[in-house]
DRENLO-247433 format. One record per residue (C-alpha): residue number from 1; x, y, z; residue in three letters. Coordinates in steps of 0.2 Angstrom, whole numbers, plus 2048, in hexadecimal, padded with zeros to 3 digits. Layout:
<r><resi>NUM</resi><east>X</east><north>Y</north><up>Z</up><resn>ALA</resn></r>
...
This chain:
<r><resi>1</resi><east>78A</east><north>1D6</north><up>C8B</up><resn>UNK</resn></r>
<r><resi>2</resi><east>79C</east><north>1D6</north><up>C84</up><resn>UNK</resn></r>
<r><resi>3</resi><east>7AC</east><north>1D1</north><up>C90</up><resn>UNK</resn></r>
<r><resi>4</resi><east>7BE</east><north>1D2</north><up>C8F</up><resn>UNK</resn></r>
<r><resi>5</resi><east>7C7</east><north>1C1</north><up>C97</up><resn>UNK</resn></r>
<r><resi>6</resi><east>7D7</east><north>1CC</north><up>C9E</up><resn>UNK</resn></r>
<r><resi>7</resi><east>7E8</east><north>1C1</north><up>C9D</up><resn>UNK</resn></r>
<r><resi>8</resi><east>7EF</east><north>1C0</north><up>CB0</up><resn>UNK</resn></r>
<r><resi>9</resi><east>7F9</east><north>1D1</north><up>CB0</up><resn>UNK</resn></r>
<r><resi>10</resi><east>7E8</east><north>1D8</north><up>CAB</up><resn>UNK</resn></r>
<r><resi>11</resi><east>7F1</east><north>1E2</north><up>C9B</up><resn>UNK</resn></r>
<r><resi>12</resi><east>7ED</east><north>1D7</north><up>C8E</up><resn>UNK</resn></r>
<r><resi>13</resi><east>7DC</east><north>1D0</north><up>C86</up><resn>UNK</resn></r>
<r><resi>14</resi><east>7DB</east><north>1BF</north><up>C85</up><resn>UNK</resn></r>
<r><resi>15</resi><east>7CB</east><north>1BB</north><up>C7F</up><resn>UNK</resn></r>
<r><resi>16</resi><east>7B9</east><north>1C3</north><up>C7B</up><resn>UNK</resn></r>
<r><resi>17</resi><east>7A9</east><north>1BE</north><up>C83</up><resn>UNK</resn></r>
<r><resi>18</resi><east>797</east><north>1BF</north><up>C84</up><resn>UNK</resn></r>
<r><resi>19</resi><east>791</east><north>1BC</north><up>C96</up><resn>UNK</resn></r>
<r><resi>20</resi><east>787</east><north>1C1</north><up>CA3</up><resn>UNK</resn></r>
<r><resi>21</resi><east>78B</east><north>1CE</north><up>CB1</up><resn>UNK</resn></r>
<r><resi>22</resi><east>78D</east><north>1BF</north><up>CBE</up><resn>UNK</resn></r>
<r><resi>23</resi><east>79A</east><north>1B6</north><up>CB4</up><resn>UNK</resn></r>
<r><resi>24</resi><east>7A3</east><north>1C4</north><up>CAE</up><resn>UNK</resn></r>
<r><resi>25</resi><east>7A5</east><north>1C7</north><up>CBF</up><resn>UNK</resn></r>
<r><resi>26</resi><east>7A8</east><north>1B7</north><up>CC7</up><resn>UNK</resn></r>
<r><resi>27</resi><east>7B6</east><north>1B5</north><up>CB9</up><resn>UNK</resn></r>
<r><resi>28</resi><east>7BF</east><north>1C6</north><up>CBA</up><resn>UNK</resn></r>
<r><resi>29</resi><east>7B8</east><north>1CD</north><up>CAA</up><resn>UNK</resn></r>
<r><resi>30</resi><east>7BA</east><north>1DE</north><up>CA4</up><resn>UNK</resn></r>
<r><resi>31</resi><east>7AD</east><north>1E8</north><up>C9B</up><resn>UNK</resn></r>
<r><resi>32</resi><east>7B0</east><north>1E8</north><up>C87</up><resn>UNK</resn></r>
<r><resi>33</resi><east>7B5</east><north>1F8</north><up>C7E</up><resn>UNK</resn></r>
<r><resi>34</resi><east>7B4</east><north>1FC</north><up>C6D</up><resn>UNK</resn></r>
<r><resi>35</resi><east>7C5</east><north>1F7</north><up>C64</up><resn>UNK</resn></r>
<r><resi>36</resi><east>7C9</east><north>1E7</north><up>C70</up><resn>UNK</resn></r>
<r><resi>37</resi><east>7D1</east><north>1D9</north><up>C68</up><resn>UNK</resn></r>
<r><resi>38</resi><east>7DA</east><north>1C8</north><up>C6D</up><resn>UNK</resn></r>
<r><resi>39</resi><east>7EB</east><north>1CB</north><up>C71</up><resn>UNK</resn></r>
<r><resi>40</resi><east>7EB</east><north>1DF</north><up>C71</up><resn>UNK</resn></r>
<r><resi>41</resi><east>7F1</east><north>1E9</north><up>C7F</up><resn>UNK</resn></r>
<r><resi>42</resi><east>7E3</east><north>1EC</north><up>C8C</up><resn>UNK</resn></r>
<r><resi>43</resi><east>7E0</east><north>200</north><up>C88</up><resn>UNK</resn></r>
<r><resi>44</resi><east>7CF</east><north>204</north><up>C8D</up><resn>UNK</resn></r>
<r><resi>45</resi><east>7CA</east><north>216</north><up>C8A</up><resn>UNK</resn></r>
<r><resi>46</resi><east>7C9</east><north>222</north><up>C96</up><resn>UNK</resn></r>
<r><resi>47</resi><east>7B8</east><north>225</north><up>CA1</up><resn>UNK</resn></r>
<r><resi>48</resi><east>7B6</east><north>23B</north><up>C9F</up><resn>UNK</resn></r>
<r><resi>49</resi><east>7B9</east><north>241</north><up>CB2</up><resn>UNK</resn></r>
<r><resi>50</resi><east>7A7</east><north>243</north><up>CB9</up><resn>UNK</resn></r>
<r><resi>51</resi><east>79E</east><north>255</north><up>CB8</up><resn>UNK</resn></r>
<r><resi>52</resi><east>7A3</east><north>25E</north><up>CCA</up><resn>UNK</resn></r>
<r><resi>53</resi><east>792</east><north>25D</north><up>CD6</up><resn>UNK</resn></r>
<r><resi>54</resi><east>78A</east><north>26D</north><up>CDB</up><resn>UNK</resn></r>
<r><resi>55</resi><east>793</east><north>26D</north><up>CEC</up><resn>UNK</resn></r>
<r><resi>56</resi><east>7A5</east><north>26A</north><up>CE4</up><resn>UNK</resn></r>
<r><resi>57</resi><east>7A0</east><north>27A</north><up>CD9</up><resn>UNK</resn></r>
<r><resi>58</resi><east>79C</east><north>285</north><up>CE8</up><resn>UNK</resn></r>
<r><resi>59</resi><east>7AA</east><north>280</north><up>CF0</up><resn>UNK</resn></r>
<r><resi>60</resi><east>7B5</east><north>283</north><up>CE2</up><resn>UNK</resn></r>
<r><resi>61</resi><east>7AC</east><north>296</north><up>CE2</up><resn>UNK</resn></r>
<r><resi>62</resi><east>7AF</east><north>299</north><up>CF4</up><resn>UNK</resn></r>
<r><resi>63</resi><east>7C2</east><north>295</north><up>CF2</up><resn>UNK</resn></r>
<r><resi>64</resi><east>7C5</east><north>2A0</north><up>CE1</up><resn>UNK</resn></r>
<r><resi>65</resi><east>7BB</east><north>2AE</north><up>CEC</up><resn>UNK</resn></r>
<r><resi>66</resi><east>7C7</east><north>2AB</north><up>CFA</up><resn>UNK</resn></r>
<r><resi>67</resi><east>7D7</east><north>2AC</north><up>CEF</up><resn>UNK</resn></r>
<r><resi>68</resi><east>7D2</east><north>2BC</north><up>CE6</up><resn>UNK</resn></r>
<r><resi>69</resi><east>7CF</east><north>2C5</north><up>CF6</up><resn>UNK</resn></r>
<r><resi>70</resi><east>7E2</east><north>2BE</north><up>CFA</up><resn>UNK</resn></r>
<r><resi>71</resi><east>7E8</east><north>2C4</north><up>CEC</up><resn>UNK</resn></r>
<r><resi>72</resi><east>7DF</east><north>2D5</north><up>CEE</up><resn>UNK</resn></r>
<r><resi>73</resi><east>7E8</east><north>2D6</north><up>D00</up><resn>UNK</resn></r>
<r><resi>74</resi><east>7F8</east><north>2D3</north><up>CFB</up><resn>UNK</resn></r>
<r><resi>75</resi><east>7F7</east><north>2E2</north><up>CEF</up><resn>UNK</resn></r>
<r><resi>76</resi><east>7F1</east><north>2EC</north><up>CFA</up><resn>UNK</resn></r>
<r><resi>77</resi><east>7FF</east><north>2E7</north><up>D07</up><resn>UNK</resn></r>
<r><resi>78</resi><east>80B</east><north>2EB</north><up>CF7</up><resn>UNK</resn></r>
<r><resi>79</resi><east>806</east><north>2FC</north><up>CF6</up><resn>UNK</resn></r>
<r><resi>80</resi><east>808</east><north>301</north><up>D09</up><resn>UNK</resn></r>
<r><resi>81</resi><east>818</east><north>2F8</north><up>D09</up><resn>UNK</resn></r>
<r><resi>82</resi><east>81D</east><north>303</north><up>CF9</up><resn>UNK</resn></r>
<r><resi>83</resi><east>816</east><north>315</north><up>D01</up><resn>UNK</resn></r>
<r><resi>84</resi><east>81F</east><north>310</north><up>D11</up><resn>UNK</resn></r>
<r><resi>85</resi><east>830</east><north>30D</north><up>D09</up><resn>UNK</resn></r>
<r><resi>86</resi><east>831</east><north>2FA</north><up>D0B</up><resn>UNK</resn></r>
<r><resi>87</resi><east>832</east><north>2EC</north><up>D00</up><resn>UNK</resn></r>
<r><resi>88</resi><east>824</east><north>2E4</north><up>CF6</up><resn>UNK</resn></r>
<r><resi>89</resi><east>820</east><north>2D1</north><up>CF7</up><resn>UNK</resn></r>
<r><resi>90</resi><east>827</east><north>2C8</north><up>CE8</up><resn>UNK</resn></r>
């Protein structure tokens, strides 16, 4: 497999390798990424954010849900406030 050799501050490539997992690792290697080159910035392209699991997406449900019926209330608090001669929320 392909390797970036990282200069000390990590943020630029110092050399290109092929190597195996266990050296890579024993020597602080980086994976290689299209576009590397000796004595470019390190600028490794962003990883996509990982799809959300079932679980985050129920739980992201629930809370819309829970906000809407917020939202609903607070409505309905402004129309008894404004048929009893007080002040709606702002």
């Amino acid at each position: 497999m392909d390797w970036i050799v990282l200069s000390s501050d990590k943020t630029t490539i110092e050399n290109l390798i092929v190597a195996d997992q266990n050296f890579a690792d024993a020597y602080g290697c980086v994976p290689f990424y299209d576009g590397a080159e000796i004595g470019a910035a390190y600028n490794p392209p962003l990883l996509p954010a990982p799809l959300p699991t079932e679980p985050q997406l129920l739980g992201q449900q629930i809370t819309d849900e829970q906000l809407a019926r917020i939202e609903l209330g607070q409505r309905q608090t402004d129309i008894e406030l404004s048929i009893l001669g007080g002040t709606q929320h702002v």
